[in-house]
C-alpha positions as CSV (number, residue, x, y, z in Angstrom):
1,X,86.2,118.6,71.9
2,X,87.2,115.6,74.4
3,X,89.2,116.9,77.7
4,X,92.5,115.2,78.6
5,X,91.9,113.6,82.1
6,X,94.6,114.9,84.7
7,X,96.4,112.9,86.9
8,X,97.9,113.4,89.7
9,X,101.0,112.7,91.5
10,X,100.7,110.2,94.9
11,X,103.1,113.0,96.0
12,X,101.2,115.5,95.4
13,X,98.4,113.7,96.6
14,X,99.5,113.1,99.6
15,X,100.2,116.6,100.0
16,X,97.2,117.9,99.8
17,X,95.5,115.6,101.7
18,X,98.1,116.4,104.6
19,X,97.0,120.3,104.2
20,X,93.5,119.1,104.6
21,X,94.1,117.1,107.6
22,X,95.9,119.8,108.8
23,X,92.9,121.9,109.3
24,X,94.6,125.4,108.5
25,X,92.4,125.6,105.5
26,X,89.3,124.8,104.1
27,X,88.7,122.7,102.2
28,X,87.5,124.8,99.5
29,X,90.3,127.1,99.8
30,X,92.6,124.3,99.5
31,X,90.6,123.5,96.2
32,X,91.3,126.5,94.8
33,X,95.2,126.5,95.8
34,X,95.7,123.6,94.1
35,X,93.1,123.9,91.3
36,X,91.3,120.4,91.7
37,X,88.1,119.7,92.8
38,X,86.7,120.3,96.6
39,X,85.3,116.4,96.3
40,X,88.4,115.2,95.6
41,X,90.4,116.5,98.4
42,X,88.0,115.6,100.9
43,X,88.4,112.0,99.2
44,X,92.1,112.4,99.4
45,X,91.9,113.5,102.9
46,X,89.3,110.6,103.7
47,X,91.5,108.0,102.4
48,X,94.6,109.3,104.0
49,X,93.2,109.0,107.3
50,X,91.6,105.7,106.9
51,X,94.9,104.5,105.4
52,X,97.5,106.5,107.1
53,X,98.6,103.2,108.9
54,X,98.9,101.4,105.8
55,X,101.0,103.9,104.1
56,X,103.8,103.3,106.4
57,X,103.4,99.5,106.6
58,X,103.5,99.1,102.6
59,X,106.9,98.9,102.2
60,X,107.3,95.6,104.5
61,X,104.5,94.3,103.5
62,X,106.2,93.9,99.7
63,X,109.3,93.0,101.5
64,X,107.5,90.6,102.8
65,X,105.4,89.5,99.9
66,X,109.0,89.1,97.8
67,X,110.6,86.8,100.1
68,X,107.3,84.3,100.5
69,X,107.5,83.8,96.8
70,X,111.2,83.2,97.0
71,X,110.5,80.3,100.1
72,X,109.5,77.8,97.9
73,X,112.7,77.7,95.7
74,X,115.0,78.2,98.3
75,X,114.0,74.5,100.1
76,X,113.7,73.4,96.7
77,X,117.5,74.1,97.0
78,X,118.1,73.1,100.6
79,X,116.8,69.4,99.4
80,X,118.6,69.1,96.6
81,X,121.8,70.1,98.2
82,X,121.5,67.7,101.3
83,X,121.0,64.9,98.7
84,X,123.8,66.0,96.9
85,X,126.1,66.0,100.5
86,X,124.3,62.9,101.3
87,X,125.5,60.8,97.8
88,X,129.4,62.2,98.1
89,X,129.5,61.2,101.9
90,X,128.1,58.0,100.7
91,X,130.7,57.8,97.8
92,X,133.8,58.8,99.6
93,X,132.8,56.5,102.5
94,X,133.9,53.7,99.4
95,X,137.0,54.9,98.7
96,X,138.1,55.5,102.0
């Protein structure tokens, strides 16, 4: 008989690595509350601390991230549009 491997929600996560940071419980009591394993929400807790300042920064850091490989096309753009201005200056200036 194989067990199904649980997973768990970054929400959820996240929660009870906060209730561990917190201090207000053990961790084995914590545990037990949430019916995982005492190694795994000192992990949780671990990695929330190391990467608490990350968390917040994640989101502009994809922001970021999007609009560097959007860069590129937009002066692609640019270029081709000042050539574009450039040749109809060039071919009103005959007609005027």
């Amino acid at each position: 008989m194989t067990i199904k491997r649980r997973r768990f929600s970054p929400e959820f996560k996240f929660r009870v690595a906060l209730e561990a940071a917190k201090g207000q419980q053990t961790i084995s009591e914590l545990a037990g509350k949430h019916g995982v394993h005492p190694n795994q929400v000192s992990q949780w807790k671990r990695q929330l601390l190391d990467n608490g300042a990350g968390v917040f920064g994640q989101n502009g850091h994809k922001e970021q991230q999007a609009q560097t490989a959007v860069q590129p096309e937009l002066y692609e753009q640019i270029g081709r549009l000042k050539m574009e201005l450039e040749w109809i200056k060039k071919k009103s200036a005959q007609f005027s």
